[in-house]
N, CA, C and O atoms as CSV, one atom per row, in Angstrom:
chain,resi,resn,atom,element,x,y,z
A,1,UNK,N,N,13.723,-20.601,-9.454
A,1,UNK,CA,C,13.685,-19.166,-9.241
A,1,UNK,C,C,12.758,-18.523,-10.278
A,1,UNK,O,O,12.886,-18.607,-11.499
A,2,UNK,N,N,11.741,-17.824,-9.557
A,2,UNK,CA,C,11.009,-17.186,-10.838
A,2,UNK,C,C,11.026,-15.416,-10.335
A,2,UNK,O,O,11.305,-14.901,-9.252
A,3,UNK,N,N,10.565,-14.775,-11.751
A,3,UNK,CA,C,10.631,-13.065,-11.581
A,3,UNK,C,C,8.948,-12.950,-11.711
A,3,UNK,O,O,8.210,-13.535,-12.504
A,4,UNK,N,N,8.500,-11.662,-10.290
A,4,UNK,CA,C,7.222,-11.497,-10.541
A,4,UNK,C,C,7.359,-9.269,-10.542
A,4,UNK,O,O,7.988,-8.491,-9.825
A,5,UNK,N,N,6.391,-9.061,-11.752
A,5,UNK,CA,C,6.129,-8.333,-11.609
A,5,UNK,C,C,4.526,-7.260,-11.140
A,5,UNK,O,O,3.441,-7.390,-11.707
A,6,UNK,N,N,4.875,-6.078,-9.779
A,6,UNK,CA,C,3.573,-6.653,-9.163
A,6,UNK,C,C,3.419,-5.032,-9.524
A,6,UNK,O,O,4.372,-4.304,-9.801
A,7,UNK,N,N,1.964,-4.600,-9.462
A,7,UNK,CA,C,1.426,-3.793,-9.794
A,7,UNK,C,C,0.765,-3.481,-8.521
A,7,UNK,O,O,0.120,-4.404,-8.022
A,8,UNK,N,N,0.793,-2.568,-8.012
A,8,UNK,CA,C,-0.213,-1.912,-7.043
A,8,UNK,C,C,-1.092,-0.625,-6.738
A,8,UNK,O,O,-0.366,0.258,-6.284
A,9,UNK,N,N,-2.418,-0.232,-6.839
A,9,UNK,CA,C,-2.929,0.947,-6.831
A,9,UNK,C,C,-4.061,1.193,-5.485
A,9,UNK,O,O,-4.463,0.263,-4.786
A,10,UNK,N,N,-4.436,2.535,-5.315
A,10,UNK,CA,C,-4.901,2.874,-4.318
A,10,UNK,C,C,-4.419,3.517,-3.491
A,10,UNK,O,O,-3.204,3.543,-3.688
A,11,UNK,N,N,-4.733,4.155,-2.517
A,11,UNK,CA,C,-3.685,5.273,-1.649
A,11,UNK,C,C,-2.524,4.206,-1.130
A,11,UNK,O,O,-2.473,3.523,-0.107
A,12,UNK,N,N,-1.651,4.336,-2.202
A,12,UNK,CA,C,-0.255,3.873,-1.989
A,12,UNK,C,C,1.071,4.716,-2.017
A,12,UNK,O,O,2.228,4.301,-2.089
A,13,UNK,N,N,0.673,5.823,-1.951
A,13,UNK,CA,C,2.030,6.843,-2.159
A,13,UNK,C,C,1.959,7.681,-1.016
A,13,UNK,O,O,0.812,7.942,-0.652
A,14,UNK,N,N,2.804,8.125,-0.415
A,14,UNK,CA,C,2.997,8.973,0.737
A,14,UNK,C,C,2.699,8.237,1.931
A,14,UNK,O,O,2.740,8.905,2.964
A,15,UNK,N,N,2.276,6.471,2.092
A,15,UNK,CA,C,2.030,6.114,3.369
A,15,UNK,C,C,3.096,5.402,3.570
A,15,UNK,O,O,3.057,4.522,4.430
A,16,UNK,N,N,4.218,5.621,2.855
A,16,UNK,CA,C,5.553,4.242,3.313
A,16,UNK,C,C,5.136,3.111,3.032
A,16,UNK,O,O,5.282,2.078,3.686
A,17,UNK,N,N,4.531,3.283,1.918
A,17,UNK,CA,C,4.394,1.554,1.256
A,17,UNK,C,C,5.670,1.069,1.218
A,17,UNK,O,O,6.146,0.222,1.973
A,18,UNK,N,N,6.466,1.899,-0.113
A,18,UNK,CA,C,7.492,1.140,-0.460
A,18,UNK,C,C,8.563,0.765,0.863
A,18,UNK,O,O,9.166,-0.308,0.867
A,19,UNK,N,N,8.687,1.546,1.724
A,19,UNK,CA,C,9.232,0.917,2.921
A,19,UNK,C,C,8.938,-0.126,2.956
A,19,UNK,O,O,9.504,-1.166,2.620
A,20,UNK,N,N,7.902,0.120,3.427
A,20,UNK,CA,C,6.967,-1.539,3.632
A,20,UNK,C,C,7.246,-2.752,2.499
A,20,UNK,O,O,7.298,-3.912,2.908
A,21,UNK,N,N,7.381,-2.533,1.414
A,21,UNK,CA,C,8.197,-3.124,0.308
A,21,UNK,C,C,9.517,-4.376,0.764
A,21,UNK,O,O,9.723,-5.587,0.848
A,22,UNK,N,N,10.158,-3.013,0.961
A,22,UNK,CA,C,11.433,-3.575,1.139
A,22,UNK,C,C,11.837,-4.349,2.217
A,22,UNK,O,O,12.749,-5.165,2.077
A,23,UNK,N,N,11.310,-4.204,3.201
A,23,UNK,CA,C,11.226,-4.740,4.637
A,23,UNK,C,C,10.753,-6.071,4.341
A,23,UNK,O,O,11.524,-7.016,4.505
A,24,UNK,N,N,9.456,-6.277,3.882
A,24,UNK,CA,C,8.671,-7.510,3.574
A,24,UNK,C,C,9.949,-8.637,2.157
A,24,UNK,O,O,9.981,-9.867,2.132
A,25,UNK,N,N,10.707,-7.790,1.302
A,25,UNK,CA,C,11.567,-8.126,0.467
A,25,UNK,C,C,12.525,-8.864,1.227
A,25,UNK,O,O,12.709,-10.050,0.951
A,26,UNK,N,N,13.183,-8.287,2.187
A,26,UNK,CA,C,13.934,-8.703,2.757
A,26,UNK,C,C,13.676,-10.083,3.750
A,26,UNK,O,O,14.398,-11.046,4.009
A,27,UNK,N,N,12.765,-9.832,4.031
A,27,UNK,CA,C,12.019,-11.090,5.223
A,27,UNK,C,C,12.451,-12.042,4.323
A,27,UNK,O,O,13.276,-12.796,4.839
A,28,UNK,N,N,12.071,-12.413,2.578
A,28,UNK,CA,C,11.748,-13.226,1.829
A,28,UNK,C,C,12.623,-13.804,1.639
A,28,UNK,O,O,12.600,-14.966,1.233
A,29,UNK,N,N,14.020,-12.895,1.976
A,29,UNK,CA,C,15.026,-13.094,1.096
A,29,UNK,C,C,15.227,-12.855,-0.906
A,29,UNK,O,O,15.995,-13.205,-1.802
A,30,UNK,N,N,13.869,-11.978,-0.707
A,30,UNK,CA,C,13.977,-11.547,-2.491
A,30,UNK,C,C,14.783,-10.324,-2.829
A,30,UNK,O,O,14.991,-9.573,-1.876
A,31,UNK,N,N,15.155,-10.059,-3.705
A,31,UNK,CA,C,15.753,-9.361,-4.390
A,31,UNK,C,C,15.309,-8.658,-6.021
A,31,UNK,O,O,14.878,-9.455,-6.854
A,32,UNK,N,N,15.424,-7.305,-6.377
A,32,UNK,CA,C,14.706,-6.917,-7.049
A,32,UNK,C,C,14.517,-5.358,-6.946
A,32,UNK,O,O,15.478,-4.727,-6.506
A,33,UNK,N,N,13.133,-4.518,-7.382
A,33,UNK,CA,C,13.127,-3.125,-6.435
A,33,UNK,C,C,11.526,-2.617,-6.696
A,33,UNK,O,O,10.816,-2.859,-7.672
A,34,UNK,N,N,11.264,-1.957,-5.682
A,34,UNK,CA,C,10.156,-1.061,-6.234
A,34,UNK,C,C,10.493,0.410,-6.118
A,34,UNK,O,O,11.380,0.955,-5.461
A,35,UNK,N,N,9.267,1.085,-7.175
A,35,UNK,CA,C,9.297,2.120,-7.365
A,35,UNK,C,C,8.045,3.046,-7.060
A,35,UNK,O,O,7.150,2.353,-6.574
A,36,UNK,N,N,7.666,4.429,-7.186
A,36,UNK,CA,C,6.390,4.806,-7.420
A,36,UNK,C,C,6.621,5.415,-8.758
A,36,UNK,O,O,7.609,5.836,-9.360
A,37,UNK,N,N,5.221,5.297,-9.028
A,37,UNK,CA,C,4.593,5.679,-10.807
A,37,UNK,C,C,4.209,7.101,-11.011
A,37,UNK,O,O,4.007,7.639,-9.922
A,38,UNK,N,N,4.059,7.801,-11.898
A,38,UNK,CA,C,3.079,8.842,-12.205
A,38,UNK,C,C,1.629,8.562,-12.118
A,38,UNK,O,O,0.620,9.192,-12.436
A,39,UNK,N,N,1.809,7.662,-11.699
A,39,UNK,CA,C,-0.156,7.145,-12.426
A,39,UNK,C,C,-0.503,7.211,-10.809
A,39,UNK,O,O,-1.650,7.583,-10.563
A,40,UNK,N,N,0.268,6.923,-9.772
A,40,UNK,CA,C,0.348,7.229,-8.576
A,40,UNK,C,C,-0.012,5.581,-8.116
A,40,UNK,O,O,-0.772,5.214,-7.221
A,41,UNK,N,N,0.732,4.821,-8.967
A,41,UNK,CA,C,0.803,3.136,-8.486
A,41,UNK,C,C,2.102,3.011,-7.976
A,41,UNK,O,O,2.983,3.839,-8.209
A,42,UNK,N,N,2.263,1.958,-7.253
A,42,UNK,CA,C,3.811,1.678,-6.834
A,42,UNK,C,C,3.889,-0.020,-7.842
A,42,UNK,O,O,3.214,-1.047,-7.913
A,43,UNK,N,N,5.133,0.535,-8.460
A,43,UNK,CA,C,5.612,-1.227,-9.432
A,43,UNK,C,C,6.650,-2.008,-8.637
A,43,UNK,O,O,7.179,-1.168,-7.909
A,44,UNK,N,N,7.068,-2.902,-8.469
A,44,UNK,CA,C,7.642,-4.498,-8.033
A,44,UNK,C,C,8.558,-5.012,-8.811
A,44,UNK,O,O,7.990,-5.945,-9.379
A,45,UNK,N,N,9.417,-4.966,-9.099
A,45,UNK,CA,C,9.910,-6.221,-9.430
A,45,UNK,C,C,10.541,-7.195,-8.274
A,45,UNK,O,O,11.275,-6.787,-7.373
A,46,UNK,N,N,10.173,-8.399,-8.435
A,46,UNK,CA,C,10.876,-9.132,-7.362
A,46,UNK,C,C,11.635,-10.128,-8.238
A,46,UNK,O,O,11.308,-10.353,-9.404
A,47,UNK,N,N,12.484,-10.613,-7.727
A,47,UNK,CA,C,13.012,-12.399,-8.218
A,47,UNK,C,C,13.550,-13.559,-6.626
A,47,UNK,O,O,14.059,-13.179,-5.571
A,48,UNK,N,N,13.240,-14.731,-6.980
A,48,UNK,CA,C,13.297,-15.590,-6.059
A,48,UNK,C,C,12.531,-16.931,-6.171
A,48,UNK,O,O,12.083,-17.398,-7.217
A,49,UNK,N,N,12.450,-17.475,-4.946
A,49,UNK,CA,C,11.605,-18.556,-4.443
A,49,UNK,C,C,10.363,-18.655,-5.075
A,49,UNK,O,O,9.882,-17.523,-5.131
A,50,UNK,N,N,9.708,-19.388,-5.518
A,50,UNK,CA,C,8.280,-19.492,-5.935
A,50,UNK,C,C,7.207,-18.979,-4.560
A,50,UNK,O,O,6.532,-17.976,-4.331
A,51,UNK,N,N,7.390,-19.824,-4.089
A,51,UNK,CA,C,6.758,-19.554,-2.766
A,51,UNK,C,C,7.226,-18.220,-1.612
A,51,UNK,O,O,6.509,-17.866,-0.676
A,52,UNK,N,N,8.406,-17.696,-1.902
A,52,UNK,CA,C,8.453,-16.618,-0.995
A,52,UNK,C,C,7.686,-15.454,-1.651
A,52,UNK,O,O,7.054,-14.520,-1.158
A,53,UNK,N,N,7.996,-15.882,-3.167
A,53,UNK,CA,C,6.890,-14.314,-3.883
A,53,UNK,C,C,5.468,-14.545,-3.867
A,53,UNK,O,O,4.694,-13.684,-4.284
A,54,UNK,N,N,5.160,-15.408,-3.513
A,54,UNK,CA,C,3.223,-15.714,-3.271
A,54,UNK,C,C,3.174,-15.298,-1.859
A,54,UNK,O,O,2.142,-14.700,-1.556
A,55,UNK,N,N,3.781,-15.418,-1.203
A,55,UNK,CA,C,3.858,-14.754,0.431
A,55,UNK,C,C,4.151,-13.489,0.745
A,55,UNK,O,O,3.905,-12.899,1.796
A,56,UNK,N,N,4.832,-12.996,-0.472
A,56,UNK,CA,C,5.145,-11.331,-0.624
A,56,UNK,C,C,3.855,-10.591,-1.177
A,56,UNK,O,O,3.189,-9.557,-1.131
A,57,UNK,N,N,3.949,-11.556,-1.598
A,57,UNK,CA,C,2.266,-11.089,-2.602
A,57,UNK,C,C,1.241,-10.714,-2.020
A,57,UNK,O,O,0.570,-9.712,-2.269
A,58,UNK,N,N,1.018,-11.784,-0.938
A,58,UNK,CA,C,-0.212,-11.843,-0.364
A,58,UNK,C,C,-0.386,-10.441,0.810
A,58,UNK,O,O,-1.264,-9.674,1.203
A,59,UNK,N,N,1.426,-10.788,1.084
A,59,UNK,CA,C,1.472,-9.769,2.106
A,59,UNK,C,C,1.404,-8.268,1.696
A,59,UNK,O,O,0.768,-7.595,2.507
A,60,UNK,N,N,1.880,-7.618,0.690
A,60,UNK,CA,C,1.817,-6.815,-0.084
A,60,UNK,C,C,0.222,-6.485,-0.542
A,60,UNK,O,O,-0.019,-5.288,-0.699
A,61,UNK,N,N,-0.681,-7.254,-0.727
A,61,UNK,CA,C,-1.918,-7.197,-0.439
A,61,UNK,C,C,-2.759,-6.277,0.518
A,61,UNK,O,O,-3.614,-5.442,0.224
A,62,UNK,N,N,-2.217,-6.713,1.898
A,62,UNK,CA,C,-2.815,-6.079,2.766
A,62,UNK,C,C,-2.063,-4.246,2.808
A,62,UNK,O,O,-2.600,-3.138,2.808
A,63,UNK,N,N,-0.851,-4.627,2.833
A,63,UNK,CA,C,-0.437,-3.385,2.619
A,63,UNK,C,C,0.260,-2.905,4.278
A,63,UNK,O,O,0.252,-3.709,5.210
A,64,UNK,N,N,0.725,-1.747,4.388
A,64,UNK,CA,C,0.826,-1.100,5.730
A,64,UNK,C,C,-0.415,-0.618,5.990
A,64,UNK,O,O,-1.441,-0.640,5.311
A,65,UNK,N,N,-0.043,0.077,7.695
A,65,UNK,CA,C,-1.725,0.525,8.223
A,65,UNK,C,C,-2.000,1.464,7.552
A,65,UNK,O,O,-3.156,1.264,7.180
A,66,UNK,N,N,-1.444,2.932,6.921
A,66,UNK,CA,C,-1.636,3.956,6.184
A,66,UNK,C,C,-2.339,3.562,5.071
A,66,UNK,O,O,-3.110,4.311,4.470
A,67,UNK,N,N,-2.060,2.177,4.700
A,67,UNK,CA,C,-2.336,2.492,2.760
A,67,UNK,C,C,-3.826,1.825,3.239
A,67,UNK,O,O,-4.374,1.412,4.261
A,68,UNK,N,N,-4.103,2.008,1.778
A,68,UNK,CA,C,-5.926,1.303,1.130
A,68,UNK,C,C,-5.743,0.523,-0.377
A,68,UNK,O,O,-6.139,1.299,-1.247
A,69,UNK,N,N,-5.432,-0.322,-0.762
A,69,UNK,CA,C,-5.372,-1.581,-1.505
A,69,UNK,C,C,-6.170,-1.329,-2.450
A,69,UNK,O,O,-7.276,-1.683,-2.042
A,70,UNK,N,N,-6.304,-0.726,-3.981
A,70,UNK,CA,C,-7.902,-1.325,-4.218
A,70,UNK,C,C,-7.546,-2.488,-5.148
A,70,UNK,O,O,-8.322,-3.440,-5.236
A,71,UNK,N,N,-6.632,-2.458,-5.708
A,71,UNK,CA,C,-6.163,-3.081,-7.150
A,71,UNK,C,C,-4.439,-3.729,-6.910
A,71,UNK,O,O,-3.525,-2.925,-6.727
A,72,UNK,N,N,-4.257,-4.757,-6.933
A,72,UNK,CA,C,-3.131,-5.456,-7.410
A,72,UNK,C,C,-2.707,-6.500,-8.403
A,72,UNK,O,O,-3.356,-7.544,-8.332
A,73,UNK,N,N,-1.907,-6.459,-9.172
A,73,UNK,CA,C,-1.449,-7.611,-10.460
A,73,UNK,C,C,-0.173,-8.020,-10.169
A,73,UNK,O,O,0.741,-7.402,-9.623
A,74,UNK,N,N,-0.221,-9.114,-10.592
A,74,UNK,CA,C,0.546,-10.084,-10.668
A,74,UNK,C,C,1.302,-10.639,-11.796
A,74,UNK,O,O,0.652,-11.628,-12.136
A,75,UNK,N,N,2.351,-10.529,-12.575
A,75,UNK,CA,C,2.757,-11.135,-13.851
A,75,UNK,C,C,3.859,-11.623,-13.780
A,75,UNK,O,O,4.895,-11.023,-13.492
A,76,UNK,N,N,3.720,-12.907,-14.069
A,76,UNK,CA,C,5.269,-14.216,-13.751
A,76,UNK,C,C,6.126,-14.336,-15.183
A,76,UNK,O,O,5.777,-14.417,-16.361
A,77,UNK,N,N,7.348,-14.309,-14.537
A,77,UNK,CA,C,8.229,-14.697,-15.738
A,77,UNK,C,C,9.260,-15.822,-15.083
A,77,UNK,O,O,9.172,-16.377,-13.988
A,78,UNK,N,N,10.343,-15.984,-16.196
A,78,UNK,CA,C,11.440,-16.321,-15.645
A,78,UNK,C,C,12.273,-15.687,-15.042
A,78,UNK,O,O,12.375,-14.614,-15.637
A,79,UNK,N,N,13.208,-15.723,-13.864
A,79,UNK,CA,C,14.475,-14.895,-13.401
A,79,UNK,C,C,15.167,-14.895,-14.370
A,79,UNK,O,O,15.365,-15.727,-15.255
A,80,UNK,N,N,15.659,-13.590,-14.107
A,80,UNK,CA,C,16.732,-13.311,-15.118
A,80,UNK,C,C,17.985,-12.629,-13.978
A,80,UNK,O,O,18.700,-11.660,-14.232
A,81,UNK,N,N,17.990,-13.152,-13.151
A,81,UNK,CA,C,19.240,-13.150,-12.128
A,81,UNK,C,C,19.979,-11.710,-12.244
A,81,UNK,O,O,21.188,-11.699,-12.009
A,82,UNK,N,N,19.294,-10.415,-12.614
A,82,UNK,CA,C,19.948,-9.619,-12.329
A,82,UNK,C,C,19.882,-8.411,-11.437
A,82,UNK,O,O,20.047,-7.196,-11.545
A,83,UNK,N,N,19.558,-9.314,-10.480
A,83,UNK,CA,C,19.616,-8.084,-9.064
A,83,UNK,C,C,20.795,-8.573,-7.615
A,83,UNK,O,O,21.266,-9.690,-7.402
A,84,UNK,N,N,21.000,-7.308,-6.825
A,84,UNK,CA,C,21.932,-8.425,-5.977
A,84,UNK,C,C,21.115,-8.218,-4.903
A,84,UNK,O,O,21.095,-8.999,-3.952
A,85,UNK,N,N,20.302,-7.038,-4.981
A,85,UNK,CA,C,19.817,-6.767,-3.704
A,85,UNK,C,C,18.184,-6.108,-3.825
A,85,UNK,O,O,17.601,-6.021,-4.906
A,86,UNK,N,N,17.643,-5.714,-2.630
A,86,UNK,CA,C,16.609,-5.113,-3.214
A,86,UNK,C,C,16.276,-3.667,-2.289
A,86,UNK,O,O,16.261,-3.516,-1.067
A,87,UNK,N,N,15.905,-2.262,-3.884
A,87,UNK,CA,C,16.118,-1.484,-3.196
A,87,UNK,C,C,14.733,-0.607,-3.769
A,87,UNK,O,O,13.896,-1.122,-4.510
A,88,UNK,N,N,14.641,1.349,-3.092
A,88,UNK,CA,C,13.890,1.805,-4.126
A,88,UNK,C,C,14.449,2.564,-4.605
A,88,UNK,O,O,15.545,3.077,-4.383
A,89,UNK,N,N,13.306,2.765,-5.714
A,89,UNK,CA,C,14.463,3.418,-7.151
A,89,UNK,C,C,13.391,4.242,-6.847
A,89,UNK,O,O,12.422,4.134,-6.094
A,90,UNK,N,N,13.915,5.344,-7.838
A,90,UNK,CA,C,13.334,7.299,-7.880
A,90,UNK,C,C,13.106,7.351,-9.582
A,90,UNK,O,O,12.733,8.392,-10.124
């Protein structure tokens, strides 16, 4: 089980990204949450599967049809097993 934290910028706010988030979270079976930023980025935390968060990733990439992608990061840790579910936070 590893924890990724993902960074995302570009018209990502007001198109139902983070919907899009959670939906794609759930497919994975990950757990975790995103949020939106002041900086007008949306942040990630996920925890899980090695491979379901490279598939979240990728997918999270493209984004929904509303958004425009320009910039995403990626930073791996260990799980630290403390989520039960995954939601968004305010």
């Amino acid at each position: 089980m590893k924890r990724a934290e993902i960074l995302v910028n570009g018209l990502v706010q007001g198109v139902g990204f983070r919907y899009f988030v959670v939906r794609l979270a759930e497919e994975f079976g990950l757990k975790g949450y995103t949020k939106n930023l002041f900086s007008g980025e949306v942040y990630t935390v996920v925890e899980g599967e090695d491979a379901m968060i490279e598939e979240f990733f990728n997918k999270i990439k493209i984004g929904p049809s509303h958004a425009h992608i320009k910039n995403t990061s990626i930073k791996w840790s260990d799980s630290k097993n403390e989520f039960t579910k995954f939601e968004v936070r305010y």
